[in-house]
C-alpha positions in Angstrom: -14.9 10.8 19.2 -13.6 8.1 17.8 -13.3 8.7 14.8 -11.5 11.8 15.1 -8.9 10.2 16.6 -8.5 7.2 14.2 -8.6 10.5 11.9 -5.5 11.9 14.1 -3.7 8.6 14.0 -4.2 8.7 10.0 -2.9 11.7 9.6 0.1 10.9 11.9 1.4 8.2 9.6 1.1 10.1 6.8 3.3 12.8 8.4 5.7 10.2 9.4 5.6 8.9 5.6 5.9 12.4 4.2 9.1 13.0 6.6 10.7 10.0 4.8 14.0 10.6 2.7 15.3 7.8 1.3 14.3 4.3 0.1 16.3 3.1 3.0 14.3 4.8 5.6 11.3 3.6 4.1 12.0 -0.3 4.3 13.0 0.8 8.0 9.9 2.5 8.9 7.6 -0.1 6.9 9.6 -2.9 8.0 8.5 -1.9 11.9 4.9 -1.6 11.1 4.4 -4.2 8.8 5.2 -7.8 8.6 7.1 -9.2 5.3 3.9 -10.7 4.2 1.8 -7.7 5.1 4.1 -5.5 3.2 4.4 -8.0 0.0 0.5 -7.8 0.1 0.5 -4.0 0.0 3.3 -3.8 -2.2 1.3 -5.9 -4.9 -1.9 -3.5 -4.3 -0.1 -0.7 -4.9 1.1 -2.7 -8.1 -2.3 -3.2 -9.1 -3.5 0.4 -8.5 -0.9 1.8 -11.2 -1.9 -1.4 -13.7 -5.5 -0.4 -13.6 -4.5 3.5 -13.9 -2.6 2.9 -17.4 -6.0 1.3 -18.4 -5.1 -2.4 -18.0 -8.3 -4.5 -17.8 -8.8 -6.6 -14.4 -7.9 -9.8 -16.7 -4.8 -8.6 -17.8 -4.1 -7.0 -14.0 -4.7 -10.5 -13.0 -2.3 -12.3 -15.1 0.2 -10.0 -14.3 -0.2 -10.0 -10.2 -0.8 -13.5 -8.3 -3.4 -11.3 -6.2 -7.5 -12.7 -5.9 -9.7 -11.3 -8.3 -11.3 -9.4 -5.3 -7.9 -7.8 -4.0 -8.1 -6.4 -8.1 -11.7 -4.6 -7.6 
């Protein structure tokens, strides 16, 4: 039971994401869920996710991004 609904709740903010239009509603809807630091932290991951997909090794990842070695694995 419960996780269906944490499913249902997932799949909820991804239709609320997916209904996004512009990069202004998207500070605004991020902005009310996340704190600044929250966000900076997830903007940084998502950073690292496309460094590591052009094939950048976790050294060069690191000394790109001020992130912990364990937010890069």
């Amino acid at each position: 039971e419960f996780r269906r609904v944490l499913f249902r709740s997932i799949d909820q903010l991804f239709q609320g994401i997916l209904s996004l239009k512009s990069v202004e509603e998207c500070y605004t809807f991020f902005s009310d869920l996340f704190t600044v630091q929250e966000l900076t932290a997830f903007a940084q991951r998502f950073q690292v996710a496309g460094l590591l997909l052009d094939g950048n090794t976790y050294e060069m990842v690191r000394n790109q991004v001020p992130v912990s070695s364990s937010t890069i694995t």
